[in-house]
C-alpha positions in Angstrom: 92.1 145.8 62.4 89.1 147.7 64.6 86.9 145.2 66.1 83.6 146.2 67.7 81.8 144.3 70.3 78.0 145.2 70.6 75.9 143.9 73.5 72.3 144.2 73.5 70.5 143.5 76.8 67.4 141.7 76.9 65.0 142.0 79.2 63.5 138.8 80.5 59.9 138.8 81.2 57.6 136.6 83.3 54.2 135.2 82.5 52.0 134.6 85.5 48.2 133.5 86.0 46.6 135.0 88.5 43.0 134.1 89.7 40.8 137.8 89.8 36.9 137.8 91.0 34.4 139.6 88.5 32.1 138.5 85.4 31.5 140.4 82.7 33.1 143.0 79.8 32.9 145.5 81.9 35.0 143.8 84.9 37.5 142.6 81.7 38.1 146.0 80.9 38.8 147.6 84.3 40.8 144.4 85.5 43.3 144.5 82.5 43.2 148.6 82.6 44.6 148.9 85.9 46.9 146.0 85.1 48.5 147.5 82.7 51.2 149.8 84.6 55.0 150.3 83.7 56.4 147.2 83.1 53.7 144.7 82.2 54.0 144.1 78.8 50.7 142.3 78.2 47.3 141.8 80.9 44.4 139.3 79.7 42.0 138.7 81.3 39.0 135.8 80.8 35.7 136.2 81.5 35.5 132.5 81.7 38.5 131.2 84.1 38.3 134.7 86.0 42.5 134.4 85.2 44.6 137.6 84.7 47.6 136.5 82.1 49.9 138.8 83.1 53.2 139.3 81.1 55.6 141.4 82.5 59.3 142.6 83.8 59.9 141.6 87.1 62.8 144.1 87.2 60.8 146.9 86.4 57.6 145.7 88.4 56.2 142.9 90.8 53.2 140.9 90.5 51.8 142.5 94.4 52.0 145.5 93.2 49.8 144.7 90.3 46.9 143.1 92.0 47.1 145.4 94.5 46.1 148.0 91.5 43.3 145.5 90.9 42.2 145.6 94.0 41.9 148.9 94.3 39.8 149.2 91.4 37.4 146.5 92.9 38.3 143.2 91.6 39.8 140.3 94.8 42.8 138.5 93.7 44.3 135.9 96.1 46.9 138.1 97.8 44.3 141.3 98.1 41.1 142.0 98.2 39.1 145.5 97.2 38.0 147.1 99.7 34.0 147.1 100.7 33.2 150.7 99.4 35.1 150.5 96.2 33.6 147.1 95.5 29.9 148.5 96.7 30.9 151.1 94.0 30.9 149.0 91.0 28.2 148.5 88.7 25.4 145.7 89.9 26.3 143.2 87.0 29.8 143.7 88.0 29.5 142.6 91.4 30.7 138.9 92.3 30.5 138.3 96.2 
């Protein structure tokens, strides 16, 4: 008698809120576009809280690294903040300081 032992790896995944400064559809969009990098499974962001909902494979990616792509787009999280002239570039309604 054959016996076959299959594993299947699963992948665990991590849900984090993280706090991100901006106010409108147009800061939603941006915020959860450059959130979205290999490894985050799902990025939502609320125009109400100003909280990212970020689901996501710590072995494949860490949460710095995602703000930091926030960031750089123009939108402060706790850990890092945009820089002035990206943030100067955004439009008006999307500016929060």
């Amino acid at each position: 008698m054959a016996l076959t032992i299959s594993t299947v790896a699963f992948s665990a995944t991590k849900t984090e809120s993280i706090k991100v400064s901006g106010n409108c559809e147009s800061c939603k969009a941006r915020i959860e576009k450059a959130a979205k990098v290999s490894g985050v499974a799902k990025a939502t962001w609320s125009e109400k809280t100003k909280v990212l909902t970020l689901v996501y494979d710590p072995a494949k990616v860490k949460s710095d690294d995602v703000q930091k792509k926030i960031a750089a787009v123009g939108h402060d999280t706790p850990k890092f903040k945009a820089t002035s002239t990206v943030y100067n570039a955004l439009p008006g309604c999307c500016k929060y300081r």
